[in-house]
N, CA, C and O atoms as CSV, one atom per row, in Angstrom:
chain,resi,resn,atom,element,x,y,z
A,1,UNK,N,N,0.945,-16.491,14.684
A,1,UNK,CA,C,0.688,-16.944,13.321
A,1,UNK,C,C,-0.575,-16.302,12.769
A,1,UNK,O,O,-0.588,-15.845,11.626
A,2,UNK,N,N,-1.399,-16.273,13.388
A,2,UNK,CA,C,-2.720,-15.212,13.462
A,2,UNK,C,C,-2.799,-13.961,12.873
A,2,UNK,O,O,-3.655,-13.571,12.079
A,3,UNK,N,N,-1.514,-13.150,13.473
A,3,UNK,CA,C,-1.142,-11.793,13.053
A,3,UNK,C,C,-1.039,-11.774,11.895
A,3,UNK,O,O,-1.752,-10.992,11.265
A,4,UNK,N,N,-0.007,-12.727,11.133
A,4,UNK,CA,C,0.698,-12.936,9.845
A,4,UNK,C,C,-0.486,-13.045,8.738
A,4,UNK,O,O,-0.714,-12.344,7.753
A,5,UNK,N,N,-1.194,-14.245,9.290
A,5,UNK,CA,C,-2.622,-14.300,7.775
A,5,UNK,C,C,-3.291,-13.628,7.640
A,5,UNK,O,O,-4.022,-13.582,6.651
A,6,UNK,N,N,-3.317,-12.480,9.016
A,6,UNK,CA,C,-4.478,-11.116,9.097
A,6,UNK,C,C,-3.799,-10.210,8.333
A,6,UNK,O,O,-4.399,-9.404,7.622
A,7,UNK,N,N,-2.139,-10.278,8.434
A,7,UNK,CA,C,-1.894,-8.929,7.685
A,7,UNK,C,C,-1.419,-9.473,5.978
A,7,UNK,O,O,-1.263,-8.711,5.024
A,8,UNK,N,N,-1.292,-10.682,5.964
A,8,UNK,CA,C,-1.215,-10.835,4.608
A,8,UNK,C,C,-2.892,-10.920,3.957
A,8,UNK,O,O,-3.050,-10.286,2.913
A,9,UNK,N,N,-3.702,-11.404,4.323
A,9,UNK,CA,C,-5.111,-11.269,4.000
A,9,UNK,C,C,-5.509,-9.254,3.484
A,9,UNK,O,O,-6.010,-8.901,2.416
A,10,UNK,N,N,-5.092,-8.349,4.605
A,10,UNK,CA,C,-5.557,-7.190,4.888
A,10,UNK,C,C,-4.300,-6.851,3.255
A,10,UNK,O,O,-4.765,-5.999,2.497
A,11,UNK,N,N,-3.554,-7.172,3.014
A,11,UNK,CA,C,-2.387,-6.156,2.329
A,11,UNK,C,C,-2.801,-6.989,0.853
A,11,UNK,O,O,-2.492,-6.355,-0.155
A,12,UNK,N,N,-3.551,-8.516,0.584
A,12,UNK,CA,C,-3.953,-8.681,-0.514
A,12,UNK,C,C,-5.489,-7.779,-0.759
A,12,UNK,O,O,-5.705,-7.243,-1.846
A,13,UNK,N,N,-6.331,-7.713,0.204
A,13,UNK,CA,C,-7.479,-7.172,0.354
A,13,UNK,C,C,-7.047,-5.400,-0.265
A,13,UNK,O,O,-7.511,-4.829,-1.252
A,14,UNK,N,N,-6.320,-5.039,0.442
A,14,UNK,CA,C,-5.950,-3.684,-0.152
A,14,UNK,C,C,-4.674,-3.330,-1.652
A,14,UNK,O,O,-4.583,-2.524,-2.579
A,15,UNK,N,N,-4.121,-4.166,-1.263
A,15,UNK,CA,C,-2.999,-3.738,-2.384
A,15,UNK,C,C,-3.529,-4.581,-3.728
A,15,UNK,O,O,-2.873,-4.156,-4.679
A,16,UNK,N,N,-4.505,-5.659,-4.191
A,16,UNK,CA,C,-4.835,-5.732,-4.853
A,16,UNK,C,C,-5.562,-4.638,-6.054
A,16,UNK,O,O,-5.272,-4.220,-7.175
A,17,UNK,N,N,-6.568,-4.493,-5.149
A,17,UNK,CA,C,-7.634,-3.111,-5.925
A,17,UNK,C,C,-6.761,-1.423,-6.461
A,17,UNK,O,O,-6.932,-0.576,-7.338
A,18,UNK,N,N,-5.955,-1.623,-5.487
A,18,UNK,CA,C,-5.371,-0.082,-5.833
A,18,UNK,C,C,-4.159,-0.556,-7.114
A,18,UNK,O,O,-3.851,0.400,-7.825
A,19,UNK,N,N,-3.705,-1.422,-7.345
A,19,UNK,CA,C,-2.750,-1.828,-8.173
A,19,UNK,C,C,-3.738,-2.270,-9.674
A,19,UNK,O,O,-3.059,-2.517,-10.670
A,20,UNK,N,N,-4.931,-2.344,-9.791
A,20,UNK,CA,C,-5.787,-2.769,-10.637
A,20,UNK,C,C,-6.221,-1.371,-10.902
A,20,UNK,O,O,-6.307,-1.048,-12.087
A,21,UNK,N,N,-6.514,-0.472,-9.972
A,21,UNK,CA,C,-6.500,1.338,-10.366
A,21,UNK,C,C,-5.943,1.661,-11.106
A,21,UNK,O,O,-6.406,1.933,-12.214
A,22,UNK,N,N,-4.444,1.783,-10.718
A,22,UNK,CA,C,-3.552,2.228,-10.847
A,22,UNK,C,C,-3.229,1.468,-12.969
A,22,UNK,O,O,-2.833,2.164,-13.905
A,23,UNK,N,N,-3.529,0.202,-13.018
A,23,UNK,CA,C,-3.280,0.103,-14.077
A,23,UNK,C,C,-4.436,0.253,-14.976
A,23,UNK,O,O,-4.112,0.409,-16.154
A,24,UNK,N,N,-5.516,0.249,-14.766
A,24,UNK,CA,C,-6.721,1.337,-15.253
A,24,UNK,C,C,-6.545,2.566,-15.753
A,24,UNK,O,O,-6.850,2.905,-16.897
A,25,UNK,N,N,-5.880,3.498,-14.623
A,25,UNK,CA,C,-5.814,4.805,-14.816
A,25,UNK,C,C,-4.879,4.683,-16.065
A,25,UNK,O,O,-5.293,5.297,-17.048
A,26,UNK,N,N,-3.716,4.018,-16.215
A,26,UNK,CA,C,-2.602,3.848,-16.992
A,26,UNK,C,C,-3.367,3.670,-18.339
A,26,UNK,O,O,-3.573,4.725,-18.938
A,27,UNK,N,N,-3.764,2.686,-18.844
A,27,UNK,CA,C,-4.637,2.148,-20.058
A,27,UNK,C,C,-5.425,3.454,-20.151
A,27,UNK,O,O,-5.023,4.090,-21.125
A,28,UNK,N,N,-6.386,4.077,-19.504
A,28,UNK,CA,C,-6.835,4.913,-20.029
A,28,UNK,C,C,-6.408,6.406,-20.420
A,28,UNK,O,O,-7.013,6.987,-21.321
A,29,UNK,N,N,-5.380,7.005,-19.746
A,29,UNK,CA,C,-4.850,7.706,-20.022
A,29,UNK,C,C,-4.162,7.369,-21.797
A,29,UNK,O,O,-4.324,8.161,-22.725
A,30,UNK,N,N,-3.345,5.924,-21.926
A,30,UNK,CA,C,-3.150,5.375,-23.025
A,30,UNK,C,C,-3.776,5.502,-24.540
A,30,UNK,O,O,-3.263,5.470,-25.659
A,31,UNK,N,N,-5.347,5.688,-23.980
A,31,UNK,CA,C,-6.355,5.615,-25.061
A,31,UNK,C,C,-6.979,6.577,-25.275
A,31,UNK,O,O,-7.503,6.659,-26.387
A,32,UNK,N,N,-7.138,7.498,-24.457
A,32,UNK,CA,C,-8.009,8.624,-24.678
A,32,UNK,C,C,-7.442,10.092,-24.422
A,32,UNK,O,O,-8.004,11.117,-24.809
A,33,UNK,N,N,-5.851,10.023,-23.480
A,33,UNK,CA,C,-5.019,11.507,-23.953
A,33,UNK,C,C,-3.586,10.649,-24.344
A,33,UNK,O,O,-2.610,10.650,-23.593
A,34,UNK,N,N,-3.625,10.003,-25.500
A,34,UNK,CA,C,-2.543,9.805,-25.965
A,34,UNK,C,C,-0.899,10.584,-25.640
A,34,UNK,O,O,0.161,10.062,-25.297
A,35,UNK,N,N,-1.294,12.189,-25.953
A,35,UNK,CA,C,-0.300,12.924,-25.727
A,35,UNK,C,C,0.259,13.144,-24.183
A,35,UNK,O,O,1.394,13.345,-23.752
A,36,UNK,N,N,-0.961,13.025,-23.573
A,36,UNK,CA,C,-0.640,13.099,-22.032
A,36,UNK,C,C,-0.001,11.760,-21.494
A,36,UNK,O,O,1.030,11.834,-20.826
A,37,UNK,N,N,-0.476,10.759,-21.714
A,37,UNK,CA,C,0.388,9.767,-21.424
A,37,UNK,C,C,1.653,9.613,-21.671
A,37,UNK,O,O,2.343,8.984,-20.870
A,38,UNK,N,N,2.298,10.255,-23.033
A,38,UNK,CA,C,3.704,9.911,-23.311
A,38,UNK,C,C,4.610,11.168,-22.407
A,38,UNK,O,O,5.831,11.185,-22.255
A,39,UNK,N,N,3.811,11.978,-21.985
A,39,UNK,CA,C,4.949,13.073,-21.115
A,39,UNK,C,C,4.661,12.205,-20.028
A,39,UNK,O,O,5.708,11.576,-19.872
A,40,UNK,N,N,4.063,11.923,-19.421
A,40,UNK,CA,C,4.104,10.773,-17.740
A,40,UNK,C,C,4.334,9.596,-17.892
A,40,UNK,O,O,3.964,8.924,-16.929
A,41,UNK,N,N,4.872,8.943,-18.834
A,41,UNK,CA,C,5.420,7.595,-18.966
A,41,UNK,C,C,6.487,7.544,-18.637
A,41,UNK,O,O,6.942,6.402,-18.704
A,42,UNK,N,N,7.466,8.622,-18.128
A,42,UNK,CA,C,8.326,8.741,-17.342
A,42,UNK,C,C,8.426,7.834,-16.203
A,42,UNK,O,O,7.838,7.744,-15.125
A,43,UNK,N,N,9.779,6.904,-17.050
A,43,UNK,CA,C,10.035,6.204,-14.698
A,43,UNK,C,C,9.803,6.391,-13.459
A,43,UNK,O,O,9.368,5.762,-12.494
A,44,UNK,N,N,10.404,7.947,-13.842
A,44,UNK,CA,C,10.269,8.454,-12.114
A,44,UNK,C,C,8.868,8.904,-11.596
A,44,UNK,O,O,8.804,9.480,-10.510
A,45,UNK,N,N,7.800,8.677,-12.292
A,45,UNK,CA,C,6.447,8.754,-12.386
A,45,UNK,C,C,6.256,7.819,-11.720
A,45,UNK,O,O,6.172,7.779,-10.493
A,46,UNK,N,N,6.172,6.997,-12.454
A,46,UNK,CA,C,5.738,5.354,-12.227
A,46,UNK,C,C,6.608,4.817,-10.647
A,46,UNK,O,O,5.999,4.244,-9.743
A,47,UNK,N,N,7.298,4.970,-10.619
A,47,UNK,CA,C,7.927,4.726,-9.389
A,47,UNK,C,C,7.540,5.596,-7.982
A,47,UNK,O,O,7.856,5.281,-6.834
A,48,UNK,N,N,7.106,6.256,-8.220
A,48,UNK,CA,C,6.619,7.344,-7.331
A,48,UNK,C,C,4.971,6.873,-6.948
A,48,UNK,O,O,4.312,7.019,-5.918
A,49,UNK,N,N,4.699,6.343,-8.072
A,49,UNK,CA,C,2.702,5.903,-8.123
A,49,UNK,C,C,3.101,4.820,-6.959
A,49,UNK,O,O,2.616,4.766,-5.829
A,50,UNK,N,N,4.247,3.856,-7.599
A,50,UNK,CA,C,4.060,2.783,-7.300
A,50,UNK,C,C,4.528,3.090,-5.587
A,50,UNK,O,O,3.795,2.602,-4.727
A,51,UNK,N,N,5.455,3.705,-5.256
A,51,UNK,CA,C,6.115,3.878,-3.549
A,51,UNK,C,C,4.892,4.440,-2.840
A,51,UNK,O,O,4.837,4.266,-1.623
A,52,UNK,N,N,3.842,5.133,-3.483
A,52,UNK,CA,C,2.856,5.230,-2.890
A,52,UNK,C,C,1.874,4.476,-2.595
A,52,UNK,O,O,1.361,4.481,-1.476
A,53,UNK,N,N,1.583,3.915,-3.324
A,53,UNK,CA,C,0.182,2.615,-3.568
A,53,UNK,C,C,0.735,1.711,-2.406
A,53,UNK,O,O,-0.177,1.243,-1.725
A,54,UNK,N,N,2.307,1.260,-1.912
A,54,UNK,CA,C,2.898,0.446,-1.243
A,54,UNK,C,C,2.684,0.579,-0.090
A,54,UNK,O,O,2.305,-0.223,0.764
A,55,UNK,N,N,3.028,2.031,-0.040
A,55,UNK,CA,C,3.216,2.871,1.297
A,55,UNK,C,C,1.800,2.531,1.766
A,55,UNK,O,O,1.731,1.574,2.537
A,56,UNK,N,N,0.734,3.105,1.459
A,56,UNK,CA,C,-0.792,3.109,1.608
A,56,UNK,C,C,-1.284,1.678,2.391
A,56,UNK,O,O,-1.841,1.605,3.486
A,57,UNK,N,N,-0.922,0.632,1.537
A,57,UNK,CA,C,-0.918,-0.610,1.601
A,57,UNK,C,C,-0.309,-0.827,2.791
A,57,UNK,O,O,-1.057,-1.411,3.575
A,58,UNK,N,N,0.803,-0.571,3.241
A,58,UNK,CA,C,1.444,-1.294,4.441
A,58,UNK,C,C,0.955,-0.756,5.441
A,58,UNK,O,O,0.387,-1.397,6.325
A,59,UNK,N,N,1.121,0.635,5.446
A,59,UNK,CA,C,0.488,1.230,6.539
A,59,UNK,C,C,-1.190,1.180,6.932
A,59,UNK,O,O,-1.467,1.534,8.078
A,60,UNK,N,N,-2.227,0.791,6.108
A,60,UNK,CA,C,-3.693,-0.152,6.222
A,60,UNK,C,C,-2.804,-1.047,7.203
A,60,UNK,O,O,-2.683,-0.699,8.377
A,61,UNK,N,N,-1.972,-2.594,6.555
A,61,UNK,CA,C,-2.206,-3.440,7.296
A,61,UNK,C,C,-1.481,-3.069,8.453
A,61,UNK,O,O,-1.974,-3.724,9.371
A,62,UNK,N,N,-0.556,-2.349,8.892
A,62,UNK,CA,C,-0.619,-2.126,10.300
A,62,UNK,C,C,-1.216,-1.682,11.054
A,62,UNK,O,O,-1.381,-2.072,12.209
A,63,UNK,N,N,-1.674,-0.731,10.503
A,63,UNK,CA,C,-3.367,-0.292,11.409
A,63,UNK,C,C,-4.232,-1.496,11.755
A,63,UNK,O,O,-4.635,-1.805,12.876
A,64,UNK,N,N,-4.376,-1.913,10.986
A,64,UNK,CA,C,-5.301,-2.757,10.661
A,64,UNK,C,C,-5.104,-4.382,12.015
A,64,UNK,O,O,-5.879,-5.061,12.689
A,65,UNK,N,N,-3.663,-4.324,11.786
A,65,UNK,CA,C,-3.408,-5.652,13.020
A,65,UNK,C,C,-2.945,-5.066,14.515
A,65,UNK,O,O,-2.803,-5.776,15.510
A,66,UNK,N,N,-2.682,-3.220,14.450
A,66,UNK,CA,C,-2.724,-3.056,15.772
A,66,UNK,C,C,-4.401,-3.031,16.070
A,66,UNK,O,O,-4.692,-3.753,17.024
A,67,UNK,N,N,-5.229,-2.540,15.620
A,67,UNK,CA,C,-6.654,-2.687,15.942
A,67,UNK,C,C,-7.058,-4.079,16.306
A,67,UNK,O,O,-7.480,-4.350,17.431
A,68,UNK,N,N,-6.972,-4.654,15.684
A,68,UNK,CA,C,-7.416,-6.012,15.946
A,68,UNK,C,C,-6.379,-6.911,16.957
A,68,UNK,O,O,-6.742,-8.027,17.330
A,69,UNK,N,N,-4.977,-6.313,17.403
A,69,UNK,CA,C,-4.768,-6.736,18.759
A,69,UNK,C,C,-5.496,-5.655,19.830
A,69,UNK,O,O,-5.771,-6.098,20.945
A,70,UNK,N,N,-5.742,-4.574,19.593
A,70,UNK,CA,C,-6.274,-4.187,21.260
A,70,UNK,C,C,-7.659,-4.519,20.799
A,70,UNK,O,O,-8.097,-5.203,21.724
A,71,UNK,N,N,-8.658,-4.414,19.829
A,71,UNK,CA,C,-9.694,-5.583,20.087
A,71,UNK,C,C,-9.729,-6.967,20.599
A,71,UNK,O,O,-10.589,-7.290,21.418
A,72,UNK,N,N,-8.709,-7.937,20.099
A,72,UNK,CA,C,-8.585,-8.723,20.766
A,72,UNK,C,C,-8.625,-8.559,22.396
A,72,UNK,O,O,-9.506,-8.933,23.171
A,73,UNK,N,N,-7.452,-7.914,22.657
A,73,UNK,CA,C,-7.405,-8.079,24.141
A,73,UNK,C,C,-8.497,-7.512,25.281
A,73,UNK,O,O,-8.860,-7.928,26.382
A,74,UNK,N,N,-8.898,-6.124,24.294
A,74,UNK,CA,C,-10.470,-6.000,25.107
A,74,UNK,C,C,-11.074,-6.942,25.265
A,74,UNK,O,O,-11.674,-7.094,26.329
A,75,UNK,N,N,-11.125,-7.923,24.239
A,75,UNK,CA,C,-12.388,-8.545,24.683
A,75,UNK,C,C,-12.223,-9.800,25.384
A,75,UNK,O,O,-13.232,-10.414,25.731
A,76,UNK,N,N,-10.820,-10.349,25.684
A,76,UNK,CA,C,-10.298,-11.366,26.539
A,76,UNK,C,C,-10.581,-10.660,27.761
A,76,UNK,O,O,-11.199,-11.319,28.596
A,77,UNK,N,N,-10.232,-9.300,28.112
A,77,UNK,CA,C,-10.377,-9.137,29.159
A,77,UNK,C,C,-11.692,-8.510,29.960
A,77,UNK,O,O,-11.831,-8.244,31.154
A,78,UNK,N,N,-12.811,-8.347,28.577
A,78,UNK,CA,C,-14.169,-8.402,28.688
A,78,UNK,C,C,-14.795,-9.605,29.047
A,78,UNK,O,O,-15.782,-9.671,29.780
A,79,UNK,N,N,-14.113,-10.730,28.435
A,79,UNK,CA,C,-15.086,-11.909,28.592
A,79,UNK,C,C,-14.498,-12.624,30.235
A,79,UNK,O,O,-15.076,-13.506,30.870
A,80,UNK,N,N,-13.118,-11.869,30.642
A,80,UNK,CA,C,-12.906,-12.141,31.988
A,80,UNK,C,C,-13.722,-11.929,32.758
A,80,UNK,O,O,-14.341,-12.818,33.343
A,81,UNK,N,N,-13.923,-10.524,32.944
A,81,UNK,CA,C,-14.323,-10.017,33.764
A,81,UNK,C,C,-16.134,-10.449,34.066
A,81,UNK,O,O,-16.961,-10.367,34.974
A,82,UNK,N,N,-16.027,-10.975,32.525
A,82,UNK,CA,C,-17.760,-11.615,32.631
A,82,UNK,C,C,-17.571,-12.976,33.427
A,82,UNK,O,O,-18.509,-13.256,34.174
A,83,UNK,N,N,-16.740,-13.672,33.396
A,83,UNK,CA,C,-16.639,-15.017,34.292
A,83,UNK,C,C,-16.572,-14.736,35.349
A,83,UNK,O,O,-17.333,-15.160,36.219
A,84,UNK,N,N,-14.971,-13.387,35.649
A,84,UNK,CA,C,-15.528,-13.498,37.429
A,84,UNK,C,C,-16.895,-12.970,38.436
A,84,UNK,O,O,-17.236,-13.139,39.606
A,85,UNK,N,N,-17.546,-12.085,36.971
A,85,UNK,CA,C,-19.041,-11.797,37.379
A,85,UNK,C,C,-20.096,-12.977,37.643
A,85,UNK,O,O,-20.924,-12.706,38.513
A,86,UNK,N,N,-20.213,-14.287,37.020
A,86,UNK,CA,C,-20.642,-15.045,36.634
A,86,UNK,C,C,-20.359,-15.846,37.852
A,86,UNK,O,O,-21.314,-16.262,38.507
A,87,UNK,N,N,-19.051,-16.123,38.249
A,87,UNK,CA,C,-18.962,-16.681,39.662
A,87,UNK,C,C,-19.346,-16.296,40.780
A,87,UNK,O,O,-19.879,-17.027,41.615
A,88,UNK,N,N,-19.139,-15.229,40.898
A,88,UNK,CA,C,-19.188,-14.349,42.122
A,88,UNK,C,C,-21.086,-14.367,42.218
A,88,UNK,O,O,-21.513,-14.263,43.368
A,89,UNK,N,N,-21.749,-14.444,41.523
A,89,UNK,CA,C,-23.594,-14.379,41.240
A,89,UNK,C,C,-23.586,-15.887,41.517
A,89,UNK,O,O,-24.688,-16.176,41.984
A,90,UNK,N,N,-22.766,-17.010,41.418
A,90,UNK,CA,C,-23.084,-18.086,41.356
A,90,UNK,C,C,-22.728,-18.809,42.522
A,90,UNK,O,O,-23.127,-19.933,42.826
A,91,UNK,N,N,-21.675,-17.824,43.377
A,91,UNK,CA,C,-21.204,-18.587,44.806
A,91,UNK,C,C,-22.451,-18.203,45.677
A,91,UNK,O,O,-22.524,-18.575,46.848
C-alpha cells in the first residue's frame, strides 16, 4: 500500500508542474505569436505534447518507487546487520 501513495504522491508531484508548463507555453504562444499558434493548434500536436508529458511522468514514478524499494531494502538489511553486530559486542 506504501508503493501506491509513493507513486501516486511522485506522479502528482511531477505531472502536475509539467501540465501547468505545458498550458503556459500554450497561452503564451496565444498572446504574443498569434500566427504561430494557429499553425500548432493542430490535434496531432497537442496529443503528441500531451503522450509525452505522460510518458515522462510515469516513467519518474517508476524510477522513482524502484529506488526507493532497493533503498528500502538496503537499509533493512543495513540495520540487520547492525543488530547482529550489536549482539555479538554484547554476548
Amino acid at each position: 500500500m506504501d508503493k501506491v501513495i509513493n507513486a501516486c504522491s511522485m506522479f502528482n508531484l511531477i505531472g502536475c508542474p509539467l501540465l501547468l508548463a505545458c498550458m503556459c507555453v500554450e497561452r503564451y504562444l496565444a498572446v504574443i505569436k498569434p500566427v504561430l499558434y494557429l499553425r500548432l493548434r493542430k490535434w496531432e500536436y497537442r496529443m503528441a505534447i500531451t503522450a509525452a508529458m505522460w510518458a515522462i511522468t510515469l516513467a519518474f514514478c517508476v524510477v522513482t518507487c524502484e529506488c526507493s524499494q532497493v533503498e528500502s531494502s538496503e537499509h533493512t538489511a543495513s540495520s540487520r546487520s547492525l543488530i547482529a553486530e550489536f549482539r555479538v559486542c554484547n554476548e
